[in-house]
OpenMM code with the backbone's topology and positions (N, CA, C; nanometers):
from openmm import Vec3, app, unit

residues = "UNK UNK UNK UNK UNK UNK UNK UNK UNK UNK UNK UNK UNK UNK UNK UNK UNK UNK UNK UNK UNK UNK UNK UNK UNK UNK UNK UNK UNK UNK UNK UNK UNK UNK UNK UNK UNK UNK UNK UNK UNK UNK UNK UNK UNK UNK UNK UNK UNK UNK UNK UNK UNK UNK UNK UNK UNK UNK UNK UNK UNK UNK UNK UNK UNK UNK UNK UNK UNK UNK UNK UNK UNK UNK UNK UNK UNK UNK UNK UNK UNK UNK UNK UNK UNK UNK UNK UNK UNK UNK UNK UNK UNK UNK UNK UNK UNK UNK UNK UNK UNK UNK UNK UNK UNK UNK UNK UNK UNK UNK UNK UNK UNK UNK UNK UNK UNK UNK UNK UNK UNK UNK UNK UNK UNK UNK UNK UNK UNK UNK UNK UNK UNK UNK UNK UNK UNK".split()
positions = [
    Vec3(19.7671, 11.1320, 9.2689),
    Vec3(19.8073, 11.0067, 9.3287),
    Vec3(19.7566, 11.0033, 9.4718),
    Vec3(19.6776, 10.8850, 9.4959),
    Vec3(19.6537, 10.8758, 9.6628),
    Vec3(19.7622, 10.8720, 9.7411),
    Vec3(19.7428, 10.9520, 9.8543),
    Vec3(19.8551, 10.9369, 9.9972),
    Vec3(19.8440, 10.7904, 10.0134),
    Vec3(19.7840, 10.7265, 10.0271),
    Vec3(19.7676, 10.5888, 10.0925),
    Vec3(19.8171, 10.4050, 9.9913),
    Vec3(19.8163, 10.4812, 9.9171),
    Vec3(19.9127, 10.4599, 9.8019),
    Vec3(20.0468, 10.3804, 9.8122),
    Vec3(20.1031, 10.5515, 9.8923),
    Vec3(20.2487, 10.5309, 9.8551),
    Vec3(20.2623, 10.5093, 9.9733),
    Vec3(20.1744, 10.4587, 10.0814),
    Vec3(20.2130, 10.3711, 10.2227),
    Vec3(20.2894, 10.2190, 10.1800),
    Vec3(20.2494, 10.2034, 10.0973),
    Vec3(20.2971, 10.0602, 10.0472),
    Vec3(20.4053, 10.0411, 9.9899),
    Vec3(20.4186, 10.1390, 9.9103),
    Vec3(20.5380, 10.1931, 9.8207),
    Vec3(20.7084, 10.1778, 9.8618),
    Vec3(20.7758, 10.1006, 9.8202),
    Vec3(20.8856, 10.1186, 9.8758),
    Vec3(20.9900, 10.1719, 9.7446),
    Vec3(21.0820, 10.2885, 9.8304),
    Vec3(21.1398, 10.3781, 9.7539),
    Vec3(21.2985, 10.3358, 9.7823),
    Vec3(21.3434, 10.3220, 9.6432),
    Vec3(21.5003, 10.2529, 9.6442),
    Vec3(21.6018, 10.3403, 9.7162),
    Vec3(21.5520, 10.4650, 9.6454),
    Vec3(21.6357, 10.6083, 9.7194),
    Vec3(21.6009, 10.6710, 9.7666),
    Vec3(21.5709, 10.7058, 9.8507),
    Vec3(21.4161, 10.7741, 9.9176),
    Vec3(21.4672, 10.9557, 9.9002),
    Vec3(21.3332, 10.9958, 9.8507),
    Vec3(21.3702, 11.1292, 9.8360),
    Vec3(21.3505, 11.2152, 10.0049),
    Vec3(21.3719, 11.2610, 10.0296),
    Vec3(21.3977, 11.3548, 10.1740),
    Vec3(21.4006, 11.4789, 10.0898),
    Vec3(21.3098, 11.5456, 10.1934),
    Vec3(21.3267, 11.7651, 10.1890),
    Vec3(21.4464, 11.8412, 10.2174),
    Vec3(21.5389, 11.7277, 10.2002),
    Vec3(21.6835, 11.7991, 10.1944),
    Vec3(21.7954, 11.8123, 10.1027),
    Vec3(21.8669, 11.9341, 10.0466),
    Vec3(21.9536, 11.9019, 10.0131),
    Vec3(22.0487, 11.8425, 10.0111),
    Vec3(22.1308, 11.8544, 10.0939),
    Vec3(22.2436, 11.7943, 10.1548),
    Vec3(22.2549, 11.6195, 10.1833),
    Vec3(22.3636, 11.5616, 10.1741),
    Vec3(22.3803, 11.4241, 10.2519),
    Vec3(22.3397, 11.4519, 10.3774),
    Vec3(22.3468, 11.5658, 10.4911),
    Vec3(22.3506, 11.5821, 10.6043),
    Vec3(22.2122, 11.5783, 10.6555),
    Vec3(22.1052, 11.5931, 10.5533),
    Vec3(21.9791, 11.5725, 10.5872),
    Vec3(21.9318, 11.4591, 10.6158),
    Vec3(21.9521, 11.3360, 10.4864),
    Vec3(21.9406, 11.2286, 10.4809),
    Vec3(22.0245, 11.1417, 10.6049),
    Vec3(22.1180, 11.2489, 10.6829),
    Vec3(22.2238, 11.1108, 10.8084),
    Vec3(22.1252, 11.1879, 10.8873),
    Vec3(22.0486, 11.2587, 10.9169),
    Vec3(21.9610, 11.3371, 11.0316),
    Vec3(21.8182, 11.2387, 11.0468),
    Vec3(21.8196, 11.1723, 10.9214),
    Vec3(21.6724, 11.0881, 10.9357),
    Vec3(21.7387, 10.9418, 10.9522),
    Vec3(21.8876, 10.8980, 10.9391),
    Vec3(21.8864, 10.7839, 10.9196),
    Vec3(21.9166, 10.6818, 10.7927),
    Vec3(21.8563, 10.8096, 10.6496),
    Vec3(21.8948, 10.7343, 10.5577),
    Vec3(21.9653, 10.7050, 10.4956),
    Vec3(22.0456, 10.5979, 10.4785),
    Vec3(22.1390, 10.5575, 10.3843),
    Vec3(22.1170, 10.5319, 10.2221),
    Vec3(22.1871, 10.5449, 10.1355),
    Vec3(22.1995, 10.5891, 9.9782),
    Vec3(22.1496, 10.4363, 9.9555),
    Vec3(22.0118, 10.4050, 9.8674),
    Vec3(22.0285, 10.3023, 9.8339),
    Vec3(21.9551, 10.2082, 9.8885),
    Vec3(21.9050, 10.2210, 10.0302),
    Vec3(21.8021, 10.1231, 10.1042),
    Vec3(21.6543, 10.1437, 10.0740),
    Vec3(21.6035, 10.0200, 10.1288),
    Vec3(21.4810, 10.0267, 10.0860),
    Vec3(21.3782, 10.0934, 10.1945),
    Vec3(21.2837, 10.1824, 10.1632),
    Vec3(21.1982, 10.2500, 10.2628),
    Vec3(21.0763, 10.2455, 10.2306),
    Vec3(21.0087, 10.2393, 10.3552),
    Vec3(20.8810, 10.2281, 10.3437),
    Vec3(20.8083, 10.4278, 10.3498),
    Vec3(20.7255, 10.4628, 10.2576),
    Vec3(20.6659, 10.6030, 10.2531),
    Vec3(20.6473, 10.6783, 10.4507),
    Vec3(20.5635, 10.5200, 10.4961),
    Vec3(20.5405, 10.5536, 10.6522),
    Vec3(20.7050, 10.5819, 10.7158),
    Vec3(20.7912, 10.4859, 10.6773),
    Vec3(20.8812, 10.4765, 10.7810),
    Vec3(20.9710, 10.6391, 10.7618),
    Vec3(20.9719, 10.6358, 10.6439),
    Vec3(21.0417, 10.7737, 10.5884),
    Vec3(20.9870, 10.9456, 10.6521),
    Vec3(20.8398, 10.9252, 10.6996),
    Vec3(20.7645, 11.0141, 10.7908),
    Vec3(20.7859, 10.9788, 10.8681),
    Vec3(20.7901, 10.8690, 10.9346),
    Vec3(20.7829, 10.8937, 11.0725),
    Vec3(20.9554, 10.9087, 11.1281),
    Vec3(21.0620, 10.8818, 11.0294),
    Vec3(21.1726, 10.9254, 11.0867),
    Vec3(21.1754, 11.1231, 11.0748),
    Vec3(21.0974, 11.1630, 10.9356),
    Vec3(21.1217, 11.2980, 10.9453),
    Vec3(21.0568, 11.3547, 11.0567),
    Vec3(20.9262, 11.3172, 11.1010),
    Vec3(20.8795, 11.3565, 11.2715),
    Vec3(21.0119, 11.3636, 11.3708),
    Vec3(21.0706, 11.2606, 11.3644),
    Vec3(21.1804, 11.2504, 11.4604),
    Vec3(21.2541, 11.3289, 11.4515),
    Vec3(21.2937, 11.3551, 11.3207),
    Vec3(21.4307, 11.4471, 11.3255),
    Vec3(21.3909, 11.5826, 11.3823),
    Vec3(21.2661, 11.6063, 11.3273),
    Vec3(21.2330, 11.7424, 11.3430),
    Vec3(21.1838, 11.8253, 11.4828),
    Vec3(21.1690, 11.6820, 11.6090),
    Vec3(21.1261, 11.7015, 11.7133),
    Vec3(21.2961, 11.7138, 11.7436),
    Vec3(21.4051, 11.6787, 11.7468),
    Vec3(21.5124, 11.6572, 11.7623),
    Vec3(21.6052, 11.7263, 11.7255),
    Vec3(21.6217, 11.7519, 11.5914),
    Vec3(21.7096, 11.8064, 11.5321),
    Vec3(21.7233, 11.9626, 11.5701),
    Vec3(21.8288, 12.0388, 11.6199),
    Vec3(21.8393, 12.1544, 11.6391),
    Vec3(21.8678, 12.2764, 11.5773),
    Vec3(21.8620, 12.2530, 11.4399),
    Vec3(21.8459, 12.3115, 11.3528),
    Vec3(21.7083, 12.3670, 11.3459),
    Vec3(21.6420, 12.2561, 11.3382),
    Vec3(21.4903, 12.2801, 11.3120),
    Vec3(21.4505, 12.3737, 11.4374),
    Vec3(21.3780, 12.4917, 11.4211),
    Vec3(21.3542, 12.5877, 11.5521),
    Vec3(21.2211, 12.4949, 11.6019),
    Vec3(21.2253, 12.5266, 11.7190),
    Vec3(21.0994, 12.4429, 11.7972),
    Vec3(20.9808, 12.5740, 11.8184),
    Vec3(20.8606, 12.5721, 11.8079),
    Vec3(20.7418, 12.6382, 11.8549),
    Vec3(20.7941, 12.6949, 11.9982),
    Vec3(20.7761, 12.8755, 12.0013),
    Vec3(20.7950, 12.8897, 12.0766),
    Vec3(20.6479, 12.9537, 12.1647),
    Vec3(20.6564, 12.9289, 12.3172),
    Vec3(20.5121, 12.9528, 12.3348),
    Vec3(20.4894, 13.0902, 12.4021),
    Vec3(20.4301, 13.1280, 12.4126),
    Vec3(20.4454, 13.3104, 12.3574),
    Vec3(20.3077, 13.3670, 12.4944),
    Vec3(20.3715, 13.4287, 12.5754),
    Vec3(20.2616, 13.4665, 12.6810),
    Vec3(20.2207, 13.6151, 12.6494),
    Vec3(20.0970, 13.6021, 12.5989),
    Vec3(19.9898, 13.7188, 12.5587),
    Vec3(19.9685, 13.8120, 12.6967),
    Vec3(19.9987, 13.7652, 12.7914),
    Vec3(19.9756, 13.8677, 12.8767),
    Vec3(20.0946, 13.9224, 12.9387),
    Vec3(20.2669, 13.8891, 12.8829),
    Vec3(20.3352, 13.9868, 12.8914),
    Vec3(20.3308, 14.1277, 12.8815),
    Vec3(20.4018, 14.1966, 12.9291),
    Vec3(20.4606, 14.3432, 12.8715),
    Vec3(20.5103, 14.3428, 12.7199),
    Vec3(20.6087, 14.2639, 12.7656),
    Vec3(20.6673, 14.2306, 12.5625),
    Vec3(20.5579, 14.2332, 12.4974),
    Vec3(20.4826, 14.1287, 12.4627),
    Vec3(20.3575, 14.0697, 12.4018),
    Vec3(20.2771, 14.2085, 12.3491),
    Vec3(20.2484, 14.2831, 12.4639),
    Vec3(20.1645, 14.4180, 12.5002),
    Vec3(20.2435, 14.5223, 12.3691),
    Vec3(20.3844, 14.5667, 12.3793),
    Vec3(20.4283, 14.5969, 12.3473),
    Vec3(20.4613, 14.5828, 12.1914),
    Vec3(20.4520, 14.4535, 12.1511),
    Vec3(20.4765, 14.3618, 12.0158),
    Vec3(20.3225, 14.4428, 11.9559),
    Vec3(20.2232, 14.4015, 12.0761),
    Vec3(20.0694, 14.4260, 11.9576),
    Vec3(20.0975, 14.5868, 11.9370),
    Vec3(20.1364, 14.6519, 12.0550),
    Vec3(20.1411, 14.8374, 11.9538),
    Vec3(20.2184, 14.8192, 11.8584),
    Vec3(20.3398, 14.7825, 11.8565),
    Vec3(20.4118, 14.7830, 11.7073),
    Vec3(20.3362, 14.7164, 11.5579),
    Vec3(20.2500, 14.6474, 11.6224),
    Vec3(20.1693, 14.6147, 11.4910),
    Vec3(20.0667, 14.6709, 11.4684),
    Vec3(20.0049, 14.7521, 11.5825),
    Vec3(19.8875, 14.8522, 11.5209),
    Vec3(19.9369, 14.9428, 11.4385),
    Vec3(20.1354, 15.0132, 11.5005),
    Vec3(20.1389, 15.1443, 11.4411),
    Vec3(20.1545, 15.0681, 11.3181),
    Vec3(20.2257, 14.9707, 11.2589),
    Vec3(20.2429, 14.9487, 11.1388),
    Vec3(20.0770, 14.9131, 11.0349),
    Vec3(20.0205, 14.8933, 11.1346),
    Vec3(19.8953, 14.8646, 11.0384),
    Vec3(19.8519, 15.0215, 11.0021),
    Vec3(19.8401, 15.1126, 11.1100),
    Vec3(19.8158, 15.2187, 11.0877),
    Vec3(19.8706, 15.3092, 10.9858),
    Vec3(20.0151, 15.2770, 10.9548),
    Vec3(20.1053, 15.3289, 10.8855),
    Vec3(20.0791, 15.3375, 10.7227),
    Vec3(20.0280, 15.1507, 10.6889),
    Vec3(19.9564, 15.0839, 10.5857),
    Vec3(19.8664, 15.1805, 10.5195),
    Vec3(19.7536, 15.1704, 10.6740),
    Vec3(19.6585, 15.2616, 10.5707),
    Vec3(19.6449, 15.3964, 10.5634),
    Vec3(19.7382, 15.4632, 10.6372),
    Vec3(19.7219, 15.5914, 10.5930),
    Vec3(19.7743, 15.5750, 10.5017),
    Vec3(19.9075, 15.5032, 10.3994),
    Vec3(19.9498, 15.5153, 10.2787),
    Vec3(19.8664, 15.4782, 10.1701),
    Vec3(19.7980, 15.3784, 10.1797),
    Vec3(19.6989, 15.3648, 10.1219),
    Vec3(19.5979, 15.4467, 10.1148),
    Vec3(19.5941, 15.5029, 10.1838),
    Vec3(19.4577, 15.6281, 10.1732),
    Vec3(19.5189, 15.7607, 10.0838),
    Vec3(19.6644, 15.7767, 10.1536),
    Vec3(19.6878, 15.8716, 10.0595),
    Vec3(19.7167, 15.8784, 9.9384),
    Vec3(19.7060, 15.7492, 9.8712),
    Vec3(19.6869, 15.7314, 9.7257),
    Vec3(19.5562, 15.7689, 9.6692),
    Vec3(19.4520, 15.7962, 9.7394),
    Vec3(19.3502, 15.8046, 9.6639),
    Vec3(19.3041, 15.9327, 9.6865),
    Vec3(19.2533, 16.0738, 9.5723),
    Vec3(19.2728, 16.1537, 9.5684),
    Vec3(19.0989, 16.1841, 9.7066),
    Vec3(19.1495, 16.3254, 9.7362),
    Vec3(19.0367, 16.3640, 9.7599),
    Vec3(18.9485, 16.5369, 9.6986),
    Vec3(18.8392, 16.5132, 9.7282),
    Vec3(18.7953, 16.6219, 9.6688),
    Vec3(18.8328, 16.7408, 9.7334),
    Vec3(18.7865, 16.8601, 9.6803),
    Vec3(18.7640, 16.9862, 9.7777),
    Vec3(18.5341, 17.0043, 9.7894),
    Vec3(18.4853, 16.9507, 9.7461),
    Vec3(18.3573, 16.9563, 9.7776),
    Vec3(18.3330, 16.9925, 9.9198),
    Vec3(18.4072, 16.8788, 10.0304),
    Vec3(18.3419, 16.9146, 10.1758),
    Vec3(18.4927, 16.9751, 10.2442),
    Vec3(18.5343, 17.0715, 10.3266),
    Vec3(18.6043, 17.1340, 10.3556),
    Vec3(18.6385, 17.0989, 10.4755),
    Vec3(18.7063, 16.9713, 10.5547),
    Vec3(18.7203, 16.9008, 10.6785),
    Vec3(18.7907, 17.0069, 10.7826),
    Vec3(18.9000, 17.0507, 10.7287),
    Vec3(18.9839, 17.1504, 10.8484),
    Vec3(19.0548, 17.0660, 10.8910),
    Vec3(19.0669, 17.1173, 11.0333),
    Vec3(19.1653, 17.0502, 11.1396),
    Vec3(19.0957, 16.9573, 11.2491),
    Vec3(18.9841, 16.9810, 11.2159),
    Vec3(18.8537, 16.8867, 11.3078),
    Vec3(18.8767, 16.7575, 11.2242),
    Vec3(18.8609, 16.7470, 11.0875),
    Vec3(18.8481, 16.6593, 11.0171),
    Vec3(18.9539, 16.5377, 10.9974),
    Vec3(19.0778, 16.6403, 11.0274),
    Vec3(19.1838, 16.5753, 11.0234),
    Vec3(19.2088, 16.4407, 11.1348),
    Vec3(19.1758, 16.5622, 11.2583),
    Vec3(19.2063, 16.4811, 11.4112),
    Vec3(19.0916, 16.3741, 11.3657),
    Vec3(18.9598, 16.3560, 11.3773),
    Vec3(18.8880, 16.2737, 11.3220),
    Vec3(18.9084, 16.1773, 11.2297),
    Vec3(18.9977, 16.1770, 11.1381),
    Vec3(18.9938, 16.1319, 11.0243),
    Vec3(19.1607, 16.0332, 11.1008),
    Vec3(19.2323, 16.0597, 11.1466),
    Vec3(19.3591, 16.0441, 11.1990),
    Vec3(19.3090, 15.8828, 11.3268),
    Vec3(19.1864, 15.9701, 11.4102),
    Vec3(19.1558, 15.8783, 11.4974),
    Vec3(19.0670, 15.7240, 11.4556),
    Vec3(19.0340, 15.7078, 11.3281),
    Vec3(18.9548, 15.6653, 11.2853),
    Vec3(19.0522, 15.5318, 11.2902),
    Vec3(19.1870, 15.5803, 11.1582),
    Vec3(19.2679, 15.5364, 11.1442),
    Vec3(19.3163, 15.4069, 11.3014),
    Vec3(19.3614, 15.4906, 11.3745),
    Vec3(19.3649, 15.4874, 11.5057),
    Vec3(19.3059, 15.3327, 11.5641),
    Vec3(19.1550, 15.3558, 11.4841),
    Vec3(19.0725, 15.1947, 11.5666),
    Vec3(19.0380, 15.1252, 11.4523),
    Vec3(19.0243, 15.1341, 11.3467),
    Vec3(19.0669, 15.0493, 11.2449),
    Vec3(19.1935, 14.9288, 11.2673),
    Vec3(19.3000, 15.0583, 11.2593),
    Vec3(19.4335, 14.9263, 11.3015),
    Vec3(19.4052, 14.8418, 11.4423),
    Vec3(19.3382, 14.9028, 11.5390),
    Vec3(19.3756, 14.7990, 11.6677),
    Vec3(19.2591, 14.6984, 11.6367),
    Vec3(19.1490, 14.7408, 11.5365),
    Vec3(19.0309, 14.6033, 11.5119),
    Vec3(19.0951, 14.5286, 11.3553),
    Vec3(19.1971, 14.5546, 11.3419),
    Vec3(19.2739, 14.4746, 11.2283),
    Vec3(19.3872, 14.4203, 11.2862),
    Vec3(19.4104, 14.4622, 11.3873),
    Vec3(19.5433, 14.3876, 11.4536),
    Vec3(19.4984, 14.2752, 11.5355),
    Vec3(19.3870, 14.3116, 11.6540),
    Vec3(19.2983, 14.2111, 11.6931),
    Vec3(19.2075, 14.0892, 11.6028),
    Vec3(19.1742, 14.1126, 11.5375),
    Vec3(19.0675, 14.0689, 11.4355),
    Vec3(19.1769, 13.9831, 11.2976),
    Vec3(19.2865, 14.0757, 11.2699),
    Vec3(19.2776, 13.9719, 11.0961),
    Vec3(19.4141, 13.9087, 11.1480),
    Vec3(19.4681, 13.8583, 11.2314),
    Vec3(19.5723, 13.7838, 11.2808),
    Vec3(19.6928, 13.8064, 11.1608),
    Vec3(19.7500, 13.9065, 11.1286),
    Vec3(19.8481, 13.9257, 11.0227),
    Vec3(19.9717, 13.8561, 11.1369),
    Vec3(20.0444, 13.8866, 11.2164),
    Vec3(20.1596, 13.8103, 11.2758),
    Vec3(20.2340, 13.8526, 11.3110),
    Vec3(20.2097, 14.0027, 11.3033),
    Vec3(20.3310, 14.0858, 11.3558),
    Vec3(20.3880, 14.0821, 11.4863),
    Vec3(20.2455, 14.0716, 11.5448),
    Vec3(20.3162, 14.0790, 11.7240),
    Vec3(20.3960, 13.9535, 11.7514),
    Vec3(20.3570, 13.7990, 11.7193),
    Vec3(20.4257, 13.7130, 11.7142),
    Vec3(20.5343, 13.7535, 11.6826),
    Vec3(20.5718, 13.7573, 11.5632),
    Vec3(20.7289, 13.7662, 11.4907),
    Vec3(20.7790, 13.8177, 11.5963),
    Vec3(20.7527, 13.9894, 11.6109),
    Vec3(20.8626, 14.0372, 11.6964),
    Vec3(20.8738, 13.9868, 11.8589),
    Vec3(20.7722, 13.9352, 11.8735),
    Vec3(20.7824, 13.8733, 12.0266),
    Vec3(20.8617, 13.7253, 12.0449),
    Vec3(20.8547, 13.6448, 11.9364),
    Vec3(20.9529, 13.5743, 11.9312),
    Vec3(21.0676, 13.5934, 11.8695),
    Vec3(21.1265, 13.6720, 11.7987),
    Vec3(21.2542, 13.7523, 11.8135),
    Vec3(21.3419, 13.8181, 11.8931),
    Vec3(21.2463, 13.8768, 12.0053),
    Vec3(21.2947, 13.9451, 12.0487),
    Vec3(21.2625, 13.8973, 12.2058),
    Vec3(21.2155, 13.7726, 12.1853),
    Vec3(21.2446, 13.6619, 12.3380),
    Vec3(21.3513, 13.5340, 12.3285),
    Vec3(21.4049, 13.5900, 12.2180),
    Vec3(21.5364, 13.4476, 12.1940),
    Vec3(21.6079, 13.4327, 12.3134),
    Vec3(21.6400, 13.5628, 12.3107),
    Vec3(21.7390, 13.5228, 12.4542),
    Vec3(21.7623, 13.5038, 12.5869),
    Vec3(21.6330, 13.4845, 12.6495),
    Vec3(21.5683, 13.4853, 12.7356),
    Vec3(21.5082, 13.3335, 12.7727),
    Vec3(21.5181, 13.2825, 12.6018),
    Vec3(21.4338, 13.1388, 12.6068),
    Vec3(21.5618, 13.0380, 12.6849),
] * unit.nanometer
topology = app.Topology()
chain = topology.addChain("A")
for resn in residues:
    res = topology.addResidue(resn, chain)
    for name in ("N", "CA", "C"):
        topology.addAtom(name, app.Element.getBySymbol(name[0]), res)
């Protein structure tokens, strides 16, 4: 069905992304009126800039300490990842690494995670940096 469509469309009961009656008194709508598809968006814009339920974007300074702090917690966890992942997969005895091999093999690990933490935007540092700036906001 085209979006542009149901601009025209007027809906007897208008469906809303909410369960509750309490959703539908947050946009305005009453049981039963007639709505236009636009008017029904542009009240959910409203509510959602408004409504305090709804969490607002929080804006997140990369050049904190926190911030700083948030990205090591997501390297060690990336790091964590793949050493488990690695240690699922068997290895031989053919080449005989030692303890050279190890530290090597450990550090590798090491810059992998900080060019996967930099590089594949997984979200970790966010999350915990806005968690753990609630109260402050």
């Amino acid at each position: 069905m085209d979006i542009n469509a149901l601009s025209s469309h007027n809906f007897k009961s208008a469906y809303v992304p909410f369960s509750s009656s309490n959703g539908k008194a947050a946009l305005g709508l009453e049981s039963g009126g007639d709505y236009s598809f636009k008017e029904i968006l542009k009240r959910a814009q409203n509510a959602k800039s408004t409504n305090p339920a709804v969490p607002q974007k929080t804006k997140i300074d990369k050049t904190s300490k926190l911030y700083e702090l948030c990205s090591d917690l997501e390297t060690f966890m990336i790091k964590n990842l793949i050493k488990s992942m690695r240690s699922t997969v068997q290895k031989t005895n053919l080449i005989d690494t030692g303890f050279a091999g190890e530290m090597y093999e450990d550090m590798l690990y090491d810059e992998y995670a900080k060019s996967f933490a930099k590089n594949a935007n997984f979200g970790f540092a966010e999350m915990a940096y806005k968690e753990l700036n609630k109260g402050s906001i």
